[in-house]
C-alpha positions in Angstrom: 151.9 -92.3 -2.5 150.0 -92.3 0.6 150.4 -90.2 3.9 150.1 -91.4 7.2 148.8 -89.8 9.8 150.6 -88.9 12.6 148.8 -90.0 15.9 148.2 -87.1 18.1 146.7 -85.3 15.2 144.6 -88.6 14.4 143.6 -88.3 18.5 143.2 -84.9 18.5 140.7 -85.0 15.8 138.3 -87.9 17.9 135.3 -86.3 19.0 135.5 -86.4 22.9 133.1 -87.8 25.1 130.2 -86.2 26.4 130.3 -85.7 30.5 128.8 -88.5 32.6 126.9 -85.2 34.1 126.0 -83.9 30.9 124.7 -87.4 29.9 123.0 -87.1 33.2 121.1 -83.9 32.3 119.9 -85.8 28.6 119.0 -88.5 30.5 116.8 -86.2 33.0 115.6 -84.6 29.9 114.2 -87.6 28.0 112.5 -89.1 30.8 111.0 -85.8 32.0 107.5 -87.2 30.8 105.3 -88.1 27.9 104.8 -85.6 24.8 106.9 -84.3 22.2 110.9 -85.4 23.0 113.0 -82.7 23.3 114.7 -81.3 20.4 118.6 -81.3 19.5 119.1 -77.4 20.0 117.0 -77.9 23.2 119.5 -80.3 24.7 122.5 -79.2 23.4 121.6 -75.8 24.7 120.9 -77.6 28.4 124.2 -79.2 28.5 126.1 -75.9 27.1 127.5 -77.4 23.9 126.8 -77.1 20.3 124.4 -79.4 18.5 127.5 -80.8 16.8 129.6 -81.4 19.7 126.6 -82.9 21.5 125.9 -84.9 18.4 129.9 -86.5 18.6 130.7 -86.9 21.6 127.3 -88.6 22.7 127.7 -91.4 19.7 131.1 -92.0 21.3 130.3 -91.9 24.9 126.8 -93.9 24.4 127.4 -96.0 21.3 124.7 -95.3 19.0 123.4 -92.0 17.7 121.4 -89.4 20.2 118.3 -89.9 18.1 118.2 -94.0 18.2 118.7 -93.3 22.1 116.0 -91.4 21.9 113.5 -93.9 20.0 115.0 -96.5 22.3 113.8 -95.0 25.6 110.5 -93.7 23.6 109.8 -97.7 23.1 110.7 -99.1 26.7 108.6 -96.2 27.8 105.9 -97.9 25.2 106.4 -101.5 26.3 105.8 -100.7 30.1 102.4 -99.1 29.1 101.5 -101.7 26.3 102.2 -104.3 29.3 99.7 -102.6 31.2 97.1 -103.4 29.0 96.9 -99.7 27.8 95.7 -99.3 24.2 97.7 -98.4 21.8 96.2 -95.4 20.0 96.3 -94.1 23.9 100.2 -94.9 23.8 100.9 -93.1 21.0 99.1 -90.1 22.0 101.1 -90.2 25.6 103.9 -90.7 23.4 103.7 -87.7 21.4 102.6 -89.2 18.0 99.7 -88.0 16.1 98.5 -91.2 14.8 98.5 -94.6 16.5 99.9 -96.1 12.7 102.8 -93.8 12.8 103.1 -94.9 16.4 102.8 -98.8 15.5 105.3 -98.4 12.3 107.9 -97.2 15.0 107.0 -99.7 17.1 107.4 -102.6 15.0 111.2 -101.2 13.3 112.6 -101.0 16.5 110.9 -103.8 18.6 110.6 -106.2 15.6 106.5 -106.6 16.5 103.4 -104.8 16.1 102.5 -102.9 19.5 99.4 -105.5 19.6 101.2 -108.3 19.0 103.6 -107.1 22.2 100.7 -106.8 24.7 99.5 -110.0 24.3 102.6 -111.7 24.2 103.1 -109.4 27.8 99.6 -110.4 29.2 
C-alpha cells in the first residue's frame, strides 16, 4: 500500500529559491577577478545562508548546480582570453589552475574542444 503525499507538505519541503539579490552578490563574487573561485562557505557566508540552503535554492533558482555555474563562467571568462590570442598555459594561470593540462582537460569537458583548437577557430 502506498501513501500519497499531501501537497502542502510536498511544497513545503521544495527548497526555495535563492534571492535575485543574493544571486546578485554570487554573481559579483565570481566575476570579482581571476585566481582561485571562491569557495562554498565563502559565499554562502556572503549571502547569510548555509552552505545547504545556498546549495538548494541556487539549483532551483539557476537551473544547474552552483559549481557547473561556476566552471561555466570560469570558461566564458577563458574563451574571451583564448580569443585574444592569449596563450593558454597564461589562461590557466589567470584562471587559477596550476597546470595548463588541468586547465585544457576542463576546457575541453565543458566546451567540447581543446583550448588550442578554440583560438584558432576564434582567430
Amino acid at each position: 500500500m502506498t501513501t500519497s503525499v499531501p501537497v502542502a507538505v510536498r511544497a513545503a519541503r521544495m527548497p526555495a529559491a535563492v534571492a535575485l539579490k543574493k544571486l546578485r552578490i554570487i554573481d559579483d563574487r565570481l566575476a570579482d577577478g581571476y585566481g582561485s573561485p571562491p569557495s562554498l562557505n565563502e559565499l554562502a557566508q556572503l549571502c547569510g545562508l548555509s552552505s545547504r540552503h545556498l546549495t538548494r535554492g541556487f539549483r532551483v533558482s539557476r537551473g544547474c548546480s552552483l559549481g557547473h555555474y561556476a566552471a561555466r563562467l570560469c570558461m566564458e571568462k577563458a574563451m574571451g582570453l583564448l580569443s585574444k590570442d592569449e596563450k593558454v598555459y597564461k589562461v590557466a594561470a589567470a584562471l587559477g589552475y596550476t597546470t595548463a593540462s588541468g586547465f585544457s582537460d576542463a576546457f575541453r569537458k565543458q566546451c567540447g574542444c581543446t583550448p588550442g583548437e578554440f583560438r584558432r577557430a576564434a582567430l
